[in-house]
N, C-alpha and C positions, 0 to 999 in steps of 0.2 A: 287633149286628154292623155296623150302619151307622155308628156310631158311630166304629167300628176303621177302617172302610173308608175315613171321612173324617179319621181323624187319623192315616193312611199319607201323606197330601200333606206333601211336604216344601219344594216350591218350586214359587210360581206368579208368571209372568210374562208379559209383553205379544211376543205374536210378531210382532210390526210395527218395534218400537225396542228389545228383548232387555231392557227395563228391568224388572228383578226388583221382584213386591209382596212388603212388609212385611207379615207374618202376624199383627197381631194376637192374633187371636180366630177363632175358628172354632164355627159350632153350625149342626146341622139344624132345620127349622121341622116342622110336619105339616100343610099346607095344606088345610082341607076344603071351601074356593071352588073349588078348581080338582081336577080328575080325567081318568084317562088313558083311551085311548079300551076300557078295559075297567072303566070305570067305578070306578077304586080311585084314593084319595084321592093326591095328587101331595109326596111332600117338596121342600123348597126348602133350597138351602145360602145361609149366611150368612158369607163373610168379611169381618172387620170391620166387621161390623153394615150388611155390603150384600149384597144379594142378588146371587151369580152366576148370570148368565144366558146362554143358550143362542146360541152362534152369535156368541160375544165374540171381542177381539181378545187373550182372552189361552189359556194353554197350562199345564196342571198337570202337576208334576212328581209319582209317586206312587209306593213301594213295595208292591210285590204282597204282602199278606197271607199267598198262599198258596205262593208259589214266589220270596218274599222278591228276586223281580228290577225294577230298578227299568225306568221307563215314563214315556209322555211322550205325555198325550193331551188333546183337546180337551175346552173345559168344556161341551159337548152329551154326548159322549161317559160325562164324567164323573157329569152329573146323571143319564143314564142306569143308569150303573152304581149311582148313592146307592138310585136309585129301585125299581132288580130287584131290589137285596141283593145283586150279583154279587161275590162272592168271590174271583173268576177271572182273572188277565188273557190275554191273547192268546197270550202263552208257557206261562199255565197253558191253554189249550186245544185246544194243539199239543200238548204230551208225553202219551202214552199210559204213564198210570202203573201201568193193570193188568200189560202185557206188560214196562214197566220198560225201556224200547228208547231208544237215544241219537238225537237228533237226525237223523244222519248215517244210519243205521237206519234209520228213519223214513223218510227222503229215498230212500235206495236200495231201501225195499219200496215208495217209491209211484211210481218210476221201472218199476219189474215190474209194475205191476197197470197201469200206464198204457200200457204197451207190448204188453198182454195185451188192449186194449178194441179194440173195432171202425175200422176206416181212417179211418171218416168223425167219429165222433166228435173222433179225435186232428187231423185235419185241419182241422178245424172248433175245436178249441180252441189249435192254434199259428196259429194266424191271429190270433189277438187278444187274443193274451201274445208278451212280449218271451220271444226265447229268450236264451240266455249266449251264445250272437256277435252280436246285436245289443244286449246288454248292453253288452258288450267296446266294443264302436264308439261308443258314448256314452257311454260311459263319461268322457272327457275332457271333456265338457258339461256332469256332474251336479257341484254344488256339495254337496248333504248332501238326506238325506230327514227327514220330520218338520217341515216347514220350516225345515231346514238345521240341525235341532238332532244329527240323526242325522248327520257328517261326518266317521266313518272308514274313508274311502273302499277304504283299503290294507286294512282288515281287513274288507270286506264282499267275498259269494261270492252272485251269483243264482241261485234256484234258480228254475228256474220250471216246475215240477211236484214240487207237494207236495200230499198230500191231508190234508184238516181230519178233523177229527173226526164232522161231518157228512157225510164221503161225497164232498164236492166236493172237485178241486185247484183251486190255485191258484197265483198267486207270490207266490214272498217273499225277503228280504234275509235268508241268514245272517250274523251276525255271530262269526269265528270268535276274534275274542280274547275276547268273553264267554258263548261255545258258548250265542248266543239265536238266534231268528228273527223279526223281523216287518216288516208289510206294507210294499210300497214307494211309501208313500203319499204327497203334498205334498212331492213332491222339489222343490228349486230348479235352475233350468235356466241353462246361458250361453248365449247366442247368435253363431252360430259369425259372425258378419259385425260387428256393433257391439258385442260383449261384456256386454248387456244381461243383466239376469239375473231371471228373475220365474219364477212355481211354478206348478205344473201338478196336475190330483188325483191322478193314477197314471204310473205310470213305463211301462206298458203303453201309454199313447197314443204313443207315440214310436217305434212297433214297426217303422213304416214311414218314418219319416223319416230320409232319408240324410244332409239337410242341415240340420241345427238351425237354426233362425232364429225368431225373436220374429215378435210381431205384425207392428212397421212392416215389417221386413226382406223379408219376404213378401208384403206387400202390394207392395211393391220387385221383388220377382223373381217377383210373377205376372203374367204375359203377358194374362193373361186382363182385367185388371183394370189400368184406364186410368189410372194413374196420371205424373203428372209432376213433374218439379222444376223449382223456379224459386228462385234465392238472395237472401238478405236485405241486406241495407246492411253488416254482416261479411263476407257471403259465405258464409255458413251456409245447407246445404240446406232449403228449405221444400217441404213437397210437397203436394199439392193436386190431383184432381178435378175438379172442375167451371170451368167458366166464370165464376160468380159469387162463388166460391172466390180462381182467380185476379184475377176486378174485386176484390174486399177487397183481396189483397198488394198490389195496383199502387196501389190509394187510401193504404194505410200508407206505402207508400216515397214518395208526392207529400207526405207530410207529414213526412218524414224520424224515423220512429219503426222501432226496430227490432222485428220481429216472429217468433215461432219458434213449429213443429211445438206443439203442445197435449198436455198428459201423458195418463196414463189414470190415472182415479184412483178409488177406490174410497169405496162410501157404503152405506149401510144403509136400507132402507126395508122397514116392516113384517117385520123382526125378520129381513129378508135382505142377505146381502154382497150389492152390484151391482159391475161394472168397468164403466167409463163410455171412451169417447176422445175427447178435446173435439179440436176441427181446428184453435183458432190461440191463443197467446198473448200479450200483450202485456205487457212490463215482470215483473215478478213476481203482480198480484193481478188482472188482467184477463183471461177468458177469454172466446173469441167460439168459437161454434156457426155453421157454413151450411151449410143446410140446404133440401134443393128440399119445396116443401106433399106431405106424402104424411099418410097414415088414420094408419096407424102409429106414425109419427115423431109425428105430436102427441100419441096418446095418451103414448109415454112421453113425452113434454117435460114433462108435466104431475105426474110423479114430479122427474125427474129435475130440474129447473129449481129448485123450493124448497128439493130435498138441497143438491145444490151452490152453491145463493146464499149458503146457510149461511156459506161458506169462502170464494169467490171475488165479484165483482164479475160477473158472467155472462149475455153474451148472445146470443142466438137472433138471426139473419140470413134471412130468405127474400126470396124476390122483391118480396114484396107491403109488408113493412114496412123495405127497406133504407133509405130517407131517416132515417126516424124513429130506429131503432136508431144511425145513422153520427152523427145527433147528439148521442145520449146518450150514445157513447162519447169524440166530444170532448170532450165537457163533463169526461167522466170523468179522461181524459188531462191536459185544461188544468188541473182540480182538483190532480190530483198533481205535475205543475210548481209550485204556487202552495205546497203544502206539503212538494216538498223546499227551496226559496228560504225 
């Protein structure tokens, strides 16, 4: 059966750059080094003579064996599924195939039974599910869910009181041109101020925001949190924190180098995604961190520092080593002059 269950994958791909892998080969292993925490031996997938691993950057595409609907889930997800034998997907354990009841059925008996339960329970679970008018209202911000693989906007319907098969509700994204439903998981977001667009794990966290906005935007529009702007030699916004923050921008503009806001970038460390936000850029391959001495902050520098050297040129700024670092970054600078001439 596992067998069946791995040769329903019909499309796997990278959900970072949407570039489709070449399928090869395909084969199960039966691992007896490694075991689950119920003591039972662990399978391992092979495409193309590599092992898929757990918490990648790609995304399988699979036909349900049992309700023949196709699906779109991650390769933790999926080794999951190799590993239980699960037969099932999500849509197979939503339809109630004893009583044989449509979707819409289903939806409108768990609407009565959830209107039939106690004040405080129903009070206590729309607090922390989006309902269908605050669906409606961000609705114009959501790009696709799935990471953005799910994007027929015009044909999705929120429901958001559906009970599972376990007894819990939940929400979920009908899809009414292929009569499916599922979770409204890794939506992709716009950002109602800079049109930025990045993903979020549930569509539920948004329940209460009236005003979409990404990271920086809100660090922008909270009062709370000191933030300032100061423009670069373009006249591009740079924004900035601290005092020693601002001494860095004023040292790059006396050297006439343009300098911009730092991305947030992501990396892996011990088999987990991180999001990182460096504070300054310089040129394309320089990235500067500043940073006031806190316990904290150095323990992750000490992650985070050898992920990202990996990719960029990358340095750490605090009080106590500013000389040192400001000269290894001109060096760095004058280096990349000398090798674009």
């Amino acid at each position: 059966m596992r067998e069946n269950i791995l040769n329903s994958i019909y499309e796997i791909f990278n959900k970072e750059t949407n570039a489709i892998i070449n399928i090869d080969n395909m084969k199960l292993s039966y691992n007896t080094q490694k075991y689950t925490k119920k003591n039972i031996h662990v399978w391992e997938i092979y495409i193309n003579d590599f092992i898929l691993k757990k918490k990648s950057n790609l995304l399988i595409k699979y036909t349900c064996i049992t309700c023949n609907i196709n699906n779109i889930i991650s390769t933790t997800q999926f080794i999951r599924k190799i590993n239980k034998c699960s037969i099932k997907c999500s849509n197979c354990n939503y339809i109630n195939n004893k009583v044989n009841k449509s979707l819409i059925e289903q939806y409108k008996d768990s609407i009565d039974e959830f209107n039939n339960l106690p004040n405080e329970f129903k009070r206590s679970y729309l607090l922390n599910h989006l309902t269908e008018i605050n669906y409606n209202r961000i609705k114009p911000n959501i790009i696709g869910f799935c990471n953005g693989n799910k994007n027929d906007l015009y044909n999705y319907e929120l429901w958001s009181i559906f009970k599972e098969n376990n007894l819990k509700f939940t929400t979920v994204i009908y899809d009414k041109l292929n009569n499916t439903i599922f979770k409204p998981d890794q939506p992709l977001i716009k950002c109602n101020e800079c049109n930025k667009i990045w993903k979020i794990n549930n569509i539920n966290q948004l329940k209460n925001s009236y005003n979409i906005l990404c990271h920086e935007c809100k660090l922008l529009n909270n009062k709370n949190i000191k933030i300032k702007i100061i423009y670069n030699l373009l006249h591009e916004p740079i924004i900035y924190q601290s005092k020693l923050e601002l001494k860095f921008i004023k040292w790059i503009h006396s050297e006439g180098i343009i300098i911009n806001n730092g991305p947030c970038i992501k990396f892996i460390y011990e088999n987990k995604e991180y999001n990182y936000k460096i504070t300054f850029k310089i040129n394309n391959d320089i990235m500067v961190d500043i940073q006031n001495n806190n316990i904290d902050y150095n323990i992750k520098y000490d992650i985070i520092y050898p992920e990202i050297n990996k990719i960029y040129k990358y340095y750490l700024i605090n009080p106590q080593n500013w000389n040192h670092i400001i000269n290894q970054i001109k060096k760095s600078i004058c280096l990349n002059k000398l090798n674009k001439i």
